[in-house]
C-alpha positions in Angstrom: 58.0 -33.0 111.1 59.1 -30.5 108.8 62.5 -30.7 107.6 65.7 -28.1 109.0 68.5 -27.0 106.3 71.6 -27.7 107.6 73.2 -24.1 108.9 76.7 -24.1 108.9 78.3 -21.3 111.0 80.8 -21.1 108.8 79.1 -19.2 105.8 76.7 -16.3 106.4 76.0 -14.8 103.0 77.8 -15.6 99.4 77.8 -13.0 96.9 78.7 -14.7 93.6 81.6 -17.3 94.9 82.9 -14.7 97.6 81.3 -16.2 100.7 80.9 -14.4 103.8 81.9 -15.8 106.9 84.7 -16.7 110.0 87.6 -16.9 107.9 86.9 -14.3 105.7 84.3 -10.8 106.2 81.9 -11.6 109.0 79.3 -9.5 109.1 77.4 -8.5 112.4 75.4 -6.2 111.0 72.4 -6.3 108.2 70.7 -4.0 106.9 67.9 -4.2 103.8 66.0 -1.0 102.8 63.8 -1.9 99.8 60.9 0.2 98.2 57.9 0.8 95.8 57.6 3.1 92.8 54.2 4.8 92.9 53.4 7.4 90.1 50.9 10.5 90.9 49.4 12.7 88.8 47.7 15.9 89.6 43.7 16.2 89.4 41.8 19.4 89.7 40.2 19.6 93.5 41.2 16.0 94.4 44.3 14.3 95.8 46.7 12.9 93.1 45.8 10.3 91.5 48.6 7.4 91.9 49.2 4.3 90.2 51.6 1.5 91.1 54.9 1.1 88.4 56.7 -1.5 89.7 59.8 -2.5 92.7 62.1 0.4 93.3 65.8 0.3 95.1 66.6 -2.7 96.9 69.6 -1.8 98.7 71.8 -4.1 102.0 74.7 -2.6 104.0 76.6 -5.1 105.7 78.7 -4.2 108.6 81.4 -5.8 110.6 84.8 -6.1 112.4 88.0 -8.0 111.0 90.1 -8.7 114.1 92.6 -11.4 112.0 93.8 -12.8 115.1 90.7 -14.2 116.3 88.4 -13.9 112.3 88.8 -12.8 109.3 91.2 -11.7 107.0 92.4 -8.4 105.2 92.5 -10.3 101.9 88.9 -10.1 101.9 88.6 -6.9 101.7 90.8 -6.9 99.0 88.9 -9.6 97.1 85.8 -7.7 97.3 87.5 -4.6 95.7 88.8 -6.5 93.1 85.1 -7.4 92.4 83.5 -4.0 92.7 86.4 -3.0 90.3 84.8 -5.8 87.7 81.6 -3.5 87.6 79.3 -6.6 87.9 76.9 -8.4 89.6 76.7 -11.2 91.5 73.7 -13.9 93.1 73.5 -12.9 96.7 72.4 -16.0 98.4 72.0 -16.1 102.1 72.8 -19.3 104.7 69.9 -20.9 104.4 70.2 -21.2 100.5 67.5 -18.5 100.1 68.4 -16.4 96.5 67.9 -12.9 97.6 68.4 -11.4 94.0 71.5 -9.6 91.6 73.4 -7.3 93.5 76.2 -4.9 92.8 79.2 -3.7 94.7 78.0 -0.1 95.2 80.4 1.0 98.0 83.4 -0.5 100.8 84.0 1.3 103.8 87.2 0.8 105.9 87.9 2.0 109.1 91.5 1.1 110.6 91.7 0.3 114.1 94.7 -0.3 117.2 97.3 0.5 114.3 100.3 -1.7 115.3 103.8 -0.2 114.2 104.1 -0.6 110.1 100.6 0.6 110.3 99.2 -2.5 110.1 95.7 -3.1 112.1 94.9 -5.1 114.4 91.5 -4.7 113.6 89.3 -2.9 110.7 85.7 -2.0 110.7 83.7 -2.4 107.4 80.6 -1.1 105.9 79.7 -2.4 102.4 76.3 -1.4 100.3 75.2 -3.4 97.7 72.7 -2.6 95.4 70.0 -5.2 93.5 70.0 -4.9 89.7 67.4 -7.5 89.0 
């Protein structure tokens, strides 16, 4: 029988040491788009001619909903900025301990939602794009 890593519910995703999960960004969305360089070159009365050069952009959105009260917690977000302000990379390892590669913070989107007085949410959807670099 072949053997099951353990899954914990708690951690989705880690990028670098920030880890993705109930008590801090879940996601409920992912999204990978990934693609393949291929050069052409013209030929006289014949399709281009095209060779292979190699991976191109490797790019994940994640998207989700904070809702503090029940998961997640602004600070998150926060911690994530603080990293895209950095400029670096990070491992990007998903819950089953697969490595999926060297990916930087390329973008965070925030979207307020249920303002409570004080302008503080109750909830906040986010969008982030990361982008590999390996």
């Amino acid at each position: 029988m072949a053997s099951v890593p353990f899954l914990s519910p708690a951690k989705l995703l880690t990028l670098g040491m920030f880890i993705f999960g109930m008590d801090s960004a879940a996601y409920s969305e992912f999204q990978r788009s990934q693609a393949w360089r291929h050069e052409g070159s013209d030929r006289h009365m014949a399709r281009p001619a095209s060779q292979f050069t190699g991976p191109g952009e490797d790019t994940i959105t994640l998207a989700g909903l904070l809702v503090p009260e029940i998961a997640g917690s602004y600070s998150a977000l926060e911690r994530l900025v603080e990293m895209a302000d950095t400029g670096g990379n990070w491992p990007l390892i998903d819950g089953t301990g697969l490595v999926l590669g060297h990916y930087r913070i390329d973008q965070l989107d925030r979207e307020h939602r249920m303002v409570l007085a004080g302008g503080i949410p109750r909830a906040v959807n986010f969008s982030l794009k990361l982008t590999r670099v390996d």
